[in-house]
Structure formats: structure tokens, C-alpha cells
C-alpha positions as CSV (number, residue, x, y, z in Angstrom):
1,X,0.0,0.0,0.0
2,X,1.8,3.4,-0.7
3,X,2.1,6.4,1.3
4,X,-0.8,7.9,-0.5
5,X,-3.3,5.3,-0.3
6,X,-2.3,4.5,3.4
7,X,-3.1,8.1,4.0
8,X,-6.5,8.3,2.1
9,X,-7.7,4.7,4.0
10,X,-6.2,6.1,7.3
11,X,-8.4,9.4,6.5
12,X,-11.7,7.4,5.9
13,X,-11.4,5.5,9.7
14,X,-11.0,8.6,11.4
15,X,-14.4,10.0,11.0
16,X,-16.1,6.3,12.0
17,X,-13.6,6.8,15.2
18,X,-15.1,10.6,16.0
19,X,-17.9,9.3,15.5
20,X,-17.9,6.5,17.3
21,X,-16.7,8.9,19.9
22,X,-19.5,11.2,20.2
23,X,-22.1,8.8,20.1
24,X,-20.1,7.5,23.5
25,X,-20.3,10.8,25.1
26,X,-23.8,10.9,23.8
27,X,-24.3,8.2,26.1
28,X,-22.8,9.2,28.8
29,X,-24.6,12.7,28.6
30,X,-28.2,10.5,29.0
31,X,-30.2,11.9,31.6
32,X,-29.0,11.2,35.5
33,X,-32.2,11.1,36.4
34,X,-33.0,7.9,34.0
35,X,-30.2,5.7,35.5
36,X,-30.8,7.1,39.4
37,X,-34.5,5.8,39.4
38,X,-35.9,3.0,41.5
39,X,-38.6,1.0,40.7
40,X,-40.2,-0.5,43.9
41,X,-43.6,-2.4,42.8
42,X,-45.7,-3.1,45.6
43,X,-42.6,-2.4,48.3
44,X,-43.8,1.0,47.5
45,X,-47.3,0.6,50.0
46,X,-45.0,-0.4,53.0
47,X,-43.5,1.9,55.1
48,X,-41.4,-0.8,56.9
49,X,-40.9,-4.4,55.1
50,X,-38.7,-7.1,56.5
51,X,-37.8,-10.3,56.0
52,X,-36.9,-12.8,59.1
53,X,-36.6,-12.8,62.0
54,X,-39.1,-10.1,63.1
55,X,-40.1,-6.9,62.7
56,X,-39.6,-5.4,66.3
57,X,-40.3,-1.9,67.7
58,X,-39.7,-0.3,71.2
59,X,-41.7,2.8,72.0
60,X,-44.3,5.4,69.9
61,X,-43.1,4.8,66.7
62,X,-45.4,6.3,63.2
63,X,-45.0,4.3,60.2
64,X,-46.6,5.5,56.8
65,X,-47.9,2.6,55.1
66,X,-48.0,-0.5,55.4
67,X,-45.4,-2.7,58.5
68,X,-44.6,-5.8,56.9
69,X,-42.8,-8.8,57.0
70,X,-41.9,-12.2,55.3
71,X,-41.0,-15.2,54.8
72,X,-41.3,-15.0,59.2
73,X,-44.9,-13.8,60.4
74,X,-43.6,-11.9,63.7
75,X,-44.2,-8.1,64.0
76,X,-43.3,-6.8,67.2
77,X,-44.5,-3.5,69.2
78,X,-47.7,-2.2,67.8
79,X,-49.1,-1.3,69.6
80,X,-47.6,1.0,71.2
81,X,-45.9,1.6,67.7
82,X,-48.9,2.6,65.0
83,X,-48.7,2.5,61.5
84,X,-51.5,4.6,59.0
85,X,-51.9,1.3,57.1
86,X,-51.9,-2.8,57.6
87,X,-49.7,-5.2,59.7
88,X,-48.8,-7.6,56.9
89,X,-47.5,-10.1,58.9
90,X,-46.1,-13.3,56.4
91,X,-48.9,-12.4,54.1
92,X,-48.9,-12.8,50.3
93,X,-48.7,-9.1,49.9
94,X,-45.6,-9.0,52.1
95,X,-44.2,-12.1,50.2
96,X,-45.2,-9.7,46.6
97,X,-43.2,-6.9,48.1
98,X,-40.1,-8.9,49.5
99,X,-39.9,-10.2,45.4
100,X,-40.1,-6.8,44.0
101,X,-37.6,-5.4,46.6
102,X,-35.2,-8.4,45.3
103,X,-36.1,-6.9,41.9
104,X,-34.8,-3.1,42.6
105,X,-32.3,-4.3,44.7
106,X,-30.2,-5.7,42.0
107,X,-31.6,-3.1,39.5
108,X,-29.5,-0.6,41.7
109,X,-26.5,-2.8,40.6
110,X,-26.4,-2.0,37.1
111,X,-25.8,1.6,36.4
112,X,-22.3,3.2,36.5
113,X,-21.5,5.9,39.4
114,X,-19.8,7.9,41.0
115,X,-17.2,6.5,43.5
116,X,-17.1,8.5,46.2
117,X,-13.7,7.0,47.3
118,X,-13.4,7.2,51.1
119,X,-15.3,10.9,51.1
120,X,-17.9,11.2,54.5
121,X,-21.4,11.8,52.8
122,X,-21.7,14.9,55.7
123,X,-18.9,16.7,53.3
124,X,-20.9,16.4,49.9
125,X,-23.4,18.4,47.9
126,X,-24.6,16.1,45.0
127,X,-26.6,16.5,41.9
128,X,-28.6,14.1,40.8
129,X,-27.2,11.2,39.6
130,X,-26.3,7.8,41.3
131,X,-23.0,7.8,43.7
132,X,-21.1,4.5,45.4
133,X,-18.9,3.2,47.9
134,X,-17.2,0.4,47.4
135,X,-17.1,-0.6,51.1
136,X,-19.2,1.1,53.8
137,X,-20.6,4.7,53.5
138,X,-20.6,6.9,56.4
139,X,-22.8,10.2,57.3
140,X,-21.6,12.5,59.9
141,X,-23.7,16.3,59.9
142,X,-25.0,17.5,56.9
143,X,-25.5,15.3,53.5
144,X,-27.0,18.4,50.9
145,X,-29.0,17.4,47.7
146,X,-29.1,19.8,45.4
147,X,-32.3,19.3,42.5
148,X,-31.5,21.7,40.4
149,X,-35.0,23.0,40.9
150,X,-36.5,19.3,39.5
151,X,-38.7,18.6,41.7
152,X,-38.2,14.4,39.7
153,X,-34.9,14.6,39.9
154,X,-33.4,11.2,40.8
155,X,-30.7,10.1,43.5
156,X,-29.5,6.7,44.0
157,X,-26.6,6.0,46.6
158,X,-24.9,2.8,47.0
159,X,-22.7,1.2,48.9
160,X,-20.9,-2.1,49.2
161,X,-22.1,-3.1,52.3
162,X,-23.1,-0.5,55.7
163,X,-24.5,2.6,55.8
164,X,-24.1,4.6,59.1
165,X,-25.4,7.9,60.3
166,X,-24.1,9.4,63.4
167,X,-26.3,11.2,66.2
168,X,-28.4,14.4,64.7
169,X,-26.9,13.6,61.0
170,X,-29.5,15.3,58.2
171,X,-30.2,14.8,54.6
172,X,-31.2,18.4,53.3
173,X,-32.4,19.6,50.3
174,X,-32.0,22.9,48.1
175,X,-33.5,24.0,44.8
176,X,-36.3,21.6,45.0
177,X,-38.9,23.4,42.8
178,X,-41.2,23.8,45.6
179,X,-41.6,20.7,46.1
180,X,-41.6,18.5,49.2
181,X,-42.6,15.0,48.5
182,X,-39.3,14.2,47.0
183,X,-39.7,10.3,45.1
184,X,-36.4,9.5,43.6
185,X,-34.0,9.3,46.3
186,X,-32.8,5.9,47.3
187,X,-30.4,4.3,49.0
188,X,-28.6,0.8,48.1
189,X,-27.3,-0.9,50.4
190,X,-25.0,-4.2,50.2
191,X,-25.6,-5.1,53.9
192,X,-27.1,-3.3,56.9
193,X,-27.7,0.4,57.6
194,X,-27.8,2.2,61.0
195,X,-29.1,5.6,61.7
196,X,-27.8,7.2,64.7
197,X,-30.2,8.8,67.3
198,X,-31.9,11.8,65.9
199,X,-31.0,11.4,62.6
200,X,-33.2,13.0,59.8
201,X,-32.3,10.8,57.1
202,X,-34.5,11.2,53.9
203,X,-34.9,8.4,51.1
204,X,-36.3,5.2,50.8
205,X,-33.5,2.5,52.4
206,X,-33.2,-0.9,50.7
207,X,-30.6,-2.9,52.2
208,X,-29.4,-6.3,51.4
209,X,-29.7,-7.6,55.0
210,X,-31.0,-5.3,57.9
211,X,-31.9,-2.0,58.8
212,X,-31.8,0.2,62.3
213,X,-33.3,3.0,63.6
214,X,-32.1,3.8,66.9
215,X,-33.8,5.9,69.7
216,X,-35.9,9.2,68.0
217,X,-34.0,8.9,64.4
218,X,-36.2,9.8,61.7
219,X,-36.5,8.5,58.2
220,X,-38.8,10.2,55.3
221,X,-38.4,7.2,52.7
222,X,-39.1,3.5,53.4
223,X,-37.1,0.8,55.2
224,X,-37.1,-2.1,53.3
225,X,-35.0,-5.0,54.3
226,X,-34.4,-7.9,52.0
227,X,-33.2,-10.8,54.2
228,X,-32.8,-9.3,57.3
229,X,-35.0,-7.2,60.5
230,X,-35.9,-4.0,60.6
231,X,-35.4,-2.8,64.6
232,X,-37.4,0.8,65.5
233,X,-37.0,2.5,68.7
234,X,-39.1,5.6,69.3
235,X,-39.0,6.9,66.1
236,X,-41.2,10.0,65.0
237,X,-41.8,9.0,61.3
238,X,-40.4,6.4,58.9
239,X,-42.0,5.6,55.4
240,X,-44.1,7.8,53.3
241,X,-42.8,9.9,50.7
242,X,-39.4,11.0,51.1
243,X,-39.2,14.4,52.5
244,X,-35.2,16.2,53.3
245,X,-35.5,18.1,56.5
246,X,-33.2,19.9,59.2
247,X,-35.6,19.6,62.1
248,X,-38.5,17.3,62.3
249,X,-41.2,18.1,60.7
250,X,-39.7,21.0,58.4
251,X,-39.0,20.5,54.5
252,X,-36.0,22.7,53.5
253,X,-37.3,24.9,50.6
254,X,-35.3,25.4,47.5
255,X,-32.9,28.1,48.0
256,X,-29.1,28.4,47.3
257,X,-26.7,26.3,47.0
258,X,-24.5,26.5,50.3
259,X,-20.9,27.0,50.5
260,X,-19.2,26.2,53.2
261,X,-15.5,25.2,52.7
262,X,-16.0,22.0,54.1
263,X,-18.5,21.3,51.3
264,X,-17.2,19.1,48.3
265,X,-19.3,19.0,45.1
266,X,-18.8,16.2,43.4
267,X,-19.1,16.2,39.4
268,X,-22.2,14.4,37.8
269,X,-22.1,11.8,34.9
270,X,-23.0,14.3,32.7
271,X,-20.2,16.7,34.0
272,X,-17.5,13.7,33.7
273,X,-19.0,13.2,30.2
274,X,-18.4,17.2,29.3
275,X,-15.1,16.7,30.6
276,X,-14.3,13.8,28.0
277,X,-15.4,15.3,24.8
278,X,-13.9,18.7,25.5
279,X,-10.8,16.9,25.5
280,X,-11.6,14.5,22.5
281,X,-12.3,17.7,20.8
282,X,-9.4,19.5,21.7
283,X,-7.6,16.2,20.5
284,X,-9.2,16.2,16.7
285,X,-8.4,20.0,16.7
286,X,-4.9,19.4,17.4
287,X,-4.8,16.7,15.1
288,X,-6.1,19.0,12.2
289,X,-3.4,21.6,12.8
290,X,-0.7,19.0,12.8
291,X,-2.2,17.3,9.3
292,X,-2.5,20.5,7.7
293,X,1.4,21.8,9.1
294,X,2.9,18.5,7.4
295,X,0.6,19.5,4.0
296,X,2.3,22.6,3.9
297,X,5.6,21.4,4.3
């Protein structure tokens, strides 16, 4: 093959290649939102589900929706805990939702993330998108979720296997679009999760195994345990629509974006994605300059 022709084939691959190129950052610029959502099924009527051996509360808690669990039939502690819907104890409708949990829980394994390395979730603002830990995830003060005034917008966080929140730890929301029912925040998690006492802790929590709520710790989202217990203690709410709050009771409205120094705002997919073809860009451009330097020559 001569120089020439070499040079004219070599010419025809290049644009497949940028091609091939954009339609990856095309990708990669999809919507957050898309790859962040959960789909529950019918865990979405129960406030708290698990699985074996109990469900077992100590004290006034308030559960929105449904208290179930299954395969075991024991639910412990209502009264004096109530609930705004059934006890669903070993029922076919608990059985239902412990399948479709199984379902989202490994949905929550397929899309790519974010790692957030060894960072302490009470440092970050994120954007939507879905985040991970490889290990265990830790929360100590403030975790901020900025929508980007979508009230839809979608957060999924996963870790590897616990999530723990220490005493008075919050999940708080900005530029929420008004809104305060907030849907698409969920947690994955590959074991157990623990939320310290007080905690405000908004999202619905599916974890692999088991899930605690210790002495007055509050969570708007679901606890939804696949193999494992779920153990309340006093708590003030837990289930219902996920709500982020600093006090109990309060939804933080959409306002701006804080900016504390301690704060770390981590880059979304799309962001990453941005990053890439700015530099593939940049590359082709160079490229051009060099194949047009050697023409002149």
C-alpha cells in the first residue's frame, strides 16, 4: 500500500472513530435522572418491610404505610408503635413486596457511578445522579442534595455493604422546585444500615440484609429490608414519601446552594461526560493543525 493510499484509508477510519466517539459521550450525557430511578412495585405501599426474623419496635413509633414482613410472620411492638396502614404479617402481599424489593435491589447494581472514594457523605453536595462506595458509607452532619429546581430529579446511593449515620446527622435539600414529596432518592445498600439517634435521614433504604433506627431517628423514605429485620425505637416518622428536613417536621425549601468550605461537590455523569469530549475535541483540533502543518511542508 503506498504512502498515499495508506493516507487516504487512514483518513476514511477517522471519522467512523469521532464518531464512534460522540455517540459515547452521547451516552454518557443521557439523563442522571434515567439511570438514578428505583422502581419498587408493591414495596412502595410499606413503610417498613422485613424479612426474618421479626419486625420489632420499642416505643411510639409512626410508620406511613403498610409494617410488613416475610418469609417470618412476627411483628413486634404495635401497639404501642402505630402505622397509617396494615400489619402484613407473612402475608402474600408481604411475600409480593419482598420479590419486588429483590427486583430493585439488584436493579441498583447495574448503572455506572460515581465513587465516592473514602469521602464522609456529611462533606458532599450532590446533583442528581447515582453515587457509590465500594465498602461502607458513612454520614456524619449534613449530606445536601441539590435538584437543580427538578422537583423528579433522581438520586441513587450505593454502597458495598453498611451505611451509618451518626447522632443528629441530616439529609437536606436545596432547589427543589417547591416541592416537598421528593420520590427519587434511594439508598442501596450491600448489607445493613444504621441511623444514629436523631438522625433525619431522607430516602427510601433498601438494604441487602438489615436496617436500624435507633432511639428518636427519623426517616422520610421507606425501610425495606431484603433478608434481614428491621429494629425501630421511638422513632417520629419512617416511610411515606421522602421528605429532606433539618428539624422534624420541616421541608428545607429550595434556596441556594450553600458554601461552606468544608463542602465538596462532586461532578455528575453528565459533568465527567463534558469533561471527555472537550478533550476529545481538543484532540481532533490538534490533530487537524498538525495534518494540515505537514501538508504545507
Amino acid at each position: 500500500m503506498t504512502t498515499a493510499l495508506a493516507t487516504r484509508v487512514a483518513s476514511k477510519r477517522r471519522p467512523l472513530s469521532f464518531l464512534l466517539a460522540i455517540a459515547t459521550a452521547a451516552l454518557l450525557l443521557a439523563p442522571a435522572m434515567v439511570q438514578a430511578q428505583v422502581n419498587l412495585g408493591t414495596a412502595s405501599n410499606f413503610g417498613v418491610l422485613g424479612a426474618t426474623p421479626n419486625v420489632n419496635n420499642t416505643g411510639p413509633t409512626v410508620v406511613v404505610g403498610d409494617v410488613g414482613v416475610s418469609p417470618a410472620a412476627s411483628i413486634i411492638g404495635f401497639p404501642p408503635g402505630s402505622t397509617t396502614g396494615t400489619l402484613q404479617q407473612g402475608s402474600a402481599a408481604a411475600g409480593t413486596a419482598q420479590t419486588d424489593l429483590g427486583l430493585a435491589l439488584a436493579a441498583t447494581l447495574v448503572p455506572a457511578c460515581i465513587n465516592l472514594g473514602a469521602a464522609d457523605l456529611g462533606t458532599l453536595v450532590l446533583t442528581p445522579g447515582v453515587y457509590c462506595y465500594s465498602t461502607s458509607a458513612q454520614l456524619t452532619g449534613n449530606l445536601t442534595l441539590n435538584f437543580l429546581g427538578d422537583p423528579n430529579a433522581a438520586f441513587l446511593i450505593r454502597t458495598g455493604s453498611t451505611l451509618t449515620t451518626a447522632s443528629n446527622s441530616s439529609v437536606l435539600a436545596i432547589n427543589t422546585g417547591g416541592a416537598t414529596c421528593l420520590p427519587n432518592v434511594n439508598w442501596s445498600i450491600g448489607s445493613s444500615a444504621t441511623l444514629g439517634t436523631g438522625s433525619q435521614i431522607a430516602g427510601n433504604i433498601l438494604s441487602q440484609v438489615s436496617i436500624t433506627l435507633t432511639t428518636g431517628a427519623s426517616l422520610r423514605g421507606r425501610a425495606l429490608a431484603r433478608t434481614g429485620t428491621v429494629t425501630l425505637d421511638s422513632n417520629p416518622i419512617v416511610g411515606g414519601c421522602p421528605v429532606a428536613a433539618a428539624v422534624a417536621g420541616g421541608p428545607i425549601p429550595g434556596g441556594p446552594i450553600p458554601t461552606p468550605a468544608s463542602f465538596v461537590s462532586v461532578p455528575t455523569l453528565q459533568e465527567w461526560a463534558l469533561i471527555f469530549l472537550g478533550l476529545m475535541l481538543a484532540g481532533v483540533g490538534g490533530w487537524q493543525v498538525r495534518r494540515r502543518a505537514i501538508a504545507a511542508r
